[in-house]
C-alpha positions as CSV (number, residue, x, y, z in Angstrom):
1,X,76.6,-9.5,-41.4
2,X,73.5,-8.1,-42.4
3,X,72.8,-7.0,-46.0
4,X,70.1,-4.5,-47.3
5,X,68.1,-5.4,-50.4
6,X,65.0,-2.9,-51.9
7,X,64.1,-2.5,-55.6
8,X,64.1,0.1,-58.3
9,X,60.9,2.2,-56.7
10,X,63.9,3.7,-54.2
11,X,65.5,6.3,-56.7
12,X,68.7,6.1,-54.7
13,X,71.4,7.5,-56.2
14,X,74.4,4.9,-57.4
15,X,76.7,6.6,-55.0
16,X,74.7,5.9,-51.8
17,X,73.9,2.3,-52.9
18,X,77.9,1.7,-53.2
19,X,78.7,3.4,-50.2
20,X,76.3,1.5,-48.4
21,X,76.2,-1.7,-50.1
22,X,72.2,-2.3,-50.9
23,X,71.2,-4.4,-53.7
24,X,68.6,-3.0,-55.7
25,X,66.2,-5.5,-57.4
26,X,64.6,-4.0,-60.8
27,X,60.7,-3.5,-61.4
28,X,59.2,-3.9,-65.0
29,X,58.2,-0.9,-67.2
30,X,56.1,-1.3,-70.3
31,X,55.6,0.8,-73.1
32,X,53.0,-1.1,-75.4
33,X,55.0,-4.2,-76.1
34,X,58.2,-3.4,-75.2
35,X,59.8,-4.4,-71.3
36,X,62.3,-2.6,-69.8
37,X,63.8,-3.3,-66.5
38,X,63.7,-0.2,-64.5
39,X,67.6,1.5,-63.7
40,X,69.2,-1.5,-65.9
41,X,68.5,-1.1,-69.6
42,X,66.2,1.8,-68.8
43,X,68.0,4.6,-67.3
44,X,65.8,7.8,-65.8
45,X,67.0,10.2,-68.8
46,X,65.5,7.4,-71.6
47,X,62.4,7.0,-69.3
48,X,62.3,10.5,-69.6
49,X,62.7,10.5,-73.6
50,X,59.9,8.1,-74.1
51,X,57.5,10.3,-71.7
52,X,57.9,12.6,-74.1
53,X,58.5,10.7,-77.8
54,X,55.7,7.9,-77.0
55,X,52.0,8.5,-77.2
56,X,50.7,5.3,-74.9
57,X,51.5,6.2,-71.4
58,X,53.6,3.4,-69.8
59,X,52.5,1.0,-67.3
60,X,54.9,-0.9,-64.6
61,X,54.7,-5.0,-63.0
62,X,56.7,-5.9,-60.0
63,X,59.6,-8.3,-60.3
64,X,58.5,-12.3,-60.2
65,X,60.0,-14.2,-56.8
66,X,63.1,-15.5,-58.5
67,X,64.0,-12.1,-59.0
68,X,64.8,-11.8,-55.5
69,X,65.9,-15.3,-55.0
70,X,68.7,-14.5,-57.6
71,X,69.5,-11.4,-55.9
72,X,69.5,-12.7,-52.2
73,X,71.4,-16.2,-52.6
74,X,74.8,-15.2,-53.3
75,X,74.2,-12.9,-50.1
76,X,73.3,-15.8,-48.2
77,X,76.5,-18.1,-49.7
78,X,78.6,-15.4,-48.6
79,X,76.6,-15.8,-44.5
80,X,75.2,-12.7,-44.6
81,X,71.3,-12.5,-43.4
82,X,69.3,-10.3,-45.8
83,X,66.2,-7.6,-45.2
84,X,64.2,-6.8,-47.4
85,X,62.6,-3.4,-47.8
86,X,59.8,-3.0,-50.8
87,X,58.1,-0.2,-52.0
88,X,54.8,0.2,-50.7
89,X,52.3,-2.9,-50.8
90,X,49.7,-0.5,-51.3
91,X,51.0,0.7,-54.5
92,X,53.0,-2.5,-55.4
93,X,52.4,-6.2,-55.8
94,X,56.8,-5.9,-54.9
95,X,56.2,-7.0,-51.0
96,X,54.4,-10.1,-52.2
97,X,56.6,-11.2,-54.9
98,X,59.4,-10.3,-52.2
99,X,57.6,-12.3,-49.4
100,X,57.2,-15.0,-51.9
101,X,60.9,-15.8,-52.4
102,X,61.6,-15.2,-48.6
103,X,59.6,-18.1,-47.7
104,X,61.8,-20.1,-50.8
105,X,64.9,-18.7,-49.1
106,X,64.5,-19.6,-44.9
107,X,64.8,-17.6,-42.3
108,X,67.5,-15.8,-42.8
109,X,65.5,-13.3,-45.2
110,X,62.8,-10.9,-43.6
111,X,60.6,-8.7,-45.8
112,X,59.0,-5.2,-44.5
113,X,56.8,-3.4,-46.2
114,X,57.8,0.3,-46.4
115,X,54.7,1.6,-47.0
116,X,56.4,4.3,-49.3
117,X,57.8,5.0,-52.2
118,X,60.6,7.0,-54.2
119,X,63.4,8.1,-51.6
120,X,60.8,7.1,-48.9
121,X,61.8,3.9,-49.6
122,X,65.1,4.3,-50.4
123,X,66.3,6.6,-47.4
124,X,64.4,4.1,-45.2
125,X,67.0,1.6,-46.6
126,X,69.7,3.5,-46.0
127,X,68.5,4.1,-42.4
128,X,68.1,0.2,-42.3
129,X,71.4,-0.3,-43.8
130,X,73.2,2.3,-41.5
131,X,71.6,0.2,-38.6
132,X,73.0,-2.8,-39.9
133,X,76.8,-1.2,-40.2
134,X,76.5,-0.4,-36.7
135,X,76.0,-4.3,-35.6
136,X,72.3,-4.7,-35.0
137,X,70.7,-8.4,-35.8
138,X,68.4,-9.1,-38.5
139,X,65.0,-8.9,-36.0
140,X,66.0,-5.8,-34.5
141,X,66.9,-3.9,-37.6
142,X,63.5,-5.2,-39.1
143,X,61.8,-3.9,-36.2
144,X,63.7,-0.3,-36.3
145,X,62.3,-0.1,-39.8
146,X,58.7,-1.1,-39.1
147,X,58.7,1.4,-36.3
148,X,60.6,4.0,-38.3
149,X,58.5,3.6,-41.6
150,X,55.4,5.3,-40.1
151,X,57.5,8.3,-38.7
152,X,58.9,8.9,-42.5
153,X,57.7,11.9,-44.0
154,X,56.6,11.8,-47.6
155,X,55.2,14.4,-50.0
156,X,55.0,14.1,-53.6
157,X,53.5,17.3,-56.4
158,X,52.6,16.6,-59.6
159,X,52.8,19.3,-61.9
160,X,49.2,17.2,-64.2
161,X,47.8,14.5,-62.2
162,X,46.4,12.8,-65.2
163,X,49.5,10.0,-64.9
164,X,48.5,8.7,-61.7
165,X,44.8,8.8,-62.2
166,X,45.2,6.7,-65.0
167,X,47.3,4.5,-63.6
168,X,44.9,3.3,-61.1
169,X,46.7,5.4,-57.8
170,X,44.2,8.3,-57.2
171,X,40.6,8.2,-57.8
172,X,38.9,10.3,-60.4
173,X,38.6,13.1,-57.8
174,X,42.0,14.1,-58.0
175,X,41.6,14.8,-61.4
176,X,38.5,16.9,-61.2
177,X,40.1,19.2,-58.3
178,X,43.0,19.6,-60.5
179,X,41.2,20.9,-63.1
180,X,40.7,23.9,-61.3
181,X,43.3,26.5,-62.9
182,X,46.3,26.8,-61.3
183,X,45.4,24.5,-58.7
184,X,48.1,22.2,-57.4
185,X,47.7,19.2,-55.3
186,X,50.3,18.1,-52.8
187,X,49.5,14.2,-51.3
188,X,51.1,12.1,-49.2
189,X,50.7,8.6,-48.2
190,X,48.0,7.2,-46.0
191,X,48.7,4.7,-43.0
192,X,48.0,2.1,-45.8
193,X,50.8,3.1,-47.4
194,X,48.4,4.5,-50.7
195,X,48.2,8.1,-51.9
196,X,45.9,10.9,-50.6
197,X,45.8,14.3,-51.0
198,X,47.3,16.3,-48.2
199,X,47.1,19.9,-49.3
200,X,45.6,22.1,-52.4
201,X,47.5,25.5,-53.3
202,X,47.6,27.9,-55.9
203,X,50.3,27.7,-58.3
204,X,53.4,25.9,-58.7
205,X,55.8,27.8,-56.6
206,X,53.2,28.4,-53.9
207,X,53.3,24.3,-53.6
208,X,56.9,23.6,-53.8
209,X,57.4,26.1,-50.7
210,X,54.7,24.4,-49.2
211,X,56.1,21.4,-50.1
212,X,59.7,22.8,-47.7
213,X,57.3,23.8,-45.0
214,X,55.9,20.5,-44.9
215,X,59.2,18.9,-44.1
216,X,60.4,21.3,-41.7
217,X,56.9,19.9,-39.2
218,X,57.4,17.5,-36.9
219,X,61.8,18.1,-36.9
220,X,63.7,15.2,-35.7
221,X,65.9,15.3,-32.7
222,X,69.0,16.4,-34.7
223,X,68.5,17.5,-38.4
224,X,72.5,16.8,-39.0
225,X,71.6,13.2,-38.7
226,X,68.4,13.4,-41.3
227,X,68.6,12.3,-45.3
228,X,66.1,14.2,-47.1
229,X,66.0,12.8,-50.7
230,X,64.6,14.8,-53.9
231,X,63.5,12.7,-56.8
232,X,62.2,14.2,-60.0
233,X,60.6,14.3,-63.7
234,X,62.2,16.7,-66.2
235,X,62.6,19.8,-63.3
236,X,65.7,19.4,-62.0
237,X,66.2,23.3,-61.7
238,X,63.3,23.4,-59.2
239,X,64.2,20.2,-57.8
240,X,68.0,21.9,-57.2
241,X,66.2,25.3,-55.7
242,X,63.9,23.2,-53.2
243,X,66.9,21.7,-52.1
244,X,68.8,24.9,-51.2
245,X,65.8,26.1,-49.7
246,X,65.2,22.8,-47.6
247,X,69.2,22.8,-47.1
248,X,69.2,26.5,-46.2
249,X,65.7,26.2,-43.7
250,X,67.3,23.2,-41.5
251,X,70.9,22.1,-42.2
252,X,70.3,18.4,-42.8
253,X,73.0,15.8,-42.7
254,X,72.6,15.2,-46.5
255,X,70.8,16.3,-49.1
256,X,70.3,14.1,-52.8
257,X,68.5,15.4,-55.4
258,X,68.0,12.3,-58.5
259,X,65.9,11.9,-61.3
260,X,63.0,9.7,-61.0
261,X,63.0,6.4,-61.7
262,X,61.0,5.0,-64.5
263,X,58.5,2.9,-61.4
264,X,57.2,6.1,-59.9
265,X,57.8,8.3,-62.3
266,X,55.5,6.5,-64.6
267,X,52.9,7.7,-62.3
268,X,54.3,11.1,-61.4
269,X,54.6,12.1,-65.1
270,X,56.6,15.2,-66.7
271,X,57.0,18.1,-63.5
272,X,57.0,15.5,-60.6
273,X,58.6,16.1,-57.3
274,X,58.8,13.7,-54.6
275,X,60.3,14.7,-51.0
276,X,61.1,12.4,-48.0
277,X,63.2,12.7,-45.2
């Protein structure tokens, strides 16, 4: 059978990743000299705590290779195959590291790049893993996620973009048109799988409406088939009401609504929201 490993950048919640058995490979956070691994003995709330309690902002490092060697080789003892799915190579050195122990493990491992992050990346897993419960092979789940990666939707609004500006994921222009007051950016990720600004509003609830407009474009076939995840940074009461709204607006199969992970919410920072469906 075909098993589904992605890493800590998904912000799954632990009740989706038991029911659909994915394995979930840890990324590094840093504050000054101390290394945590992200979801394992740094949960989202005490990522949260040291946002807040520590002045150096934190900084994050993909896993090494034999961190996915050690998590795919009692998969492949058992005769399973394993995909891999990694948070964006354009924000992540993950796919390579990933990619790296694939070629250690055979053939029986495939890598794809999601070209996301947050739930993008962790609903796309859970599409991949869904595929794989319902028989298909290794090459043609792969290929179902390289196809379906691109048709992902994605929007992510900070409430300060100072976090990911200094973190190296958005260039010093996103900082200047955020320092209009009361502006409030809303990106999304390019075709490279990086961040760009999608949208500029006025005011906080203005962009998290926007933000349910935005997923309502482009509506899939049947919306009672659709996960839209809702990952966030210390808002959890707007993070709740966008998901009524989004639940109220088009009756999705399921909605989640989890705090961030320490890997993106690093760069998010305190306020931010991150939708995919």
């Amino acid at each position: 059978m075909l098993k589904i490993v992605t890493d800590s950048s998904c912000d799954l919640p632990e009740e989706i990743v038991r029911r659909h058995d994915i394995t979930v490979v840890p990324l590094r956070v840093n504050f000054g000299a101390d290394t945590y691994h992200d979801g394992v003995d740094l949960s989202p709330r005490e990522f949260q705590r040291l946002l807040l309690t520590r002045e150096e902002l934190p900084t994050t490092s993909q896993p090494p290779p034999r961190d996915f060697e050690l998590a795919c080789r009692p998969l492949l003892e058992q005769g399973h195959q394993v995909l891999i799915v990694t948070i964006s190579s354009g924000l992540s050195g993950t796919y390579i590291s990933a990619a790296m122990a694939a070629e250690t493990l055979g053939p029986d491992v495939v890598v794809v790049d999601s070209l996301l992050a947050s739930v993008g990346v962790g609903i796309l897993a859970v599409k991949a893993a869904r595929a794989a419960e319902a028989g298909g092979t290794l090459a043609e789940v792969a290929e179902y996620v390289r196809r379906h990666r691109m048709e992902m939707r994605i929007f992510f609004t900070p409430d300060t973009v100072e976090n990911i500006v200094r973190g190296g994921r958005m260039n010093i222009f996103a900082r200047s048109a955020a320092a209009i007051p009361d502006l409030k950016l809303i990106l999304t990720r390019s075709s490279a799988g990086t961040i760009q600004i999608l949208e500029r509003v006025r005011g906080r609830n203005r962009a998290l409406d926007r933000v349910a407009d935005l997923v309502g474009e482009d509506p899939p076939k049947d919306w009672s088939r659709e996960i839209v995840g809702i990952s966030h940074v210390y808002c959890l009461s707007e993070a709740e009401m966008l998901a009524s709204e989004i639940s109220y607006r088009y009756r999705p199969g399921e909605v989640f609504v989890r705090e961030m992970g320490s890997t993106i919410g690093t760069h998010a920072g305190r306020g931010g929201i991150v939708v995919a469906r």
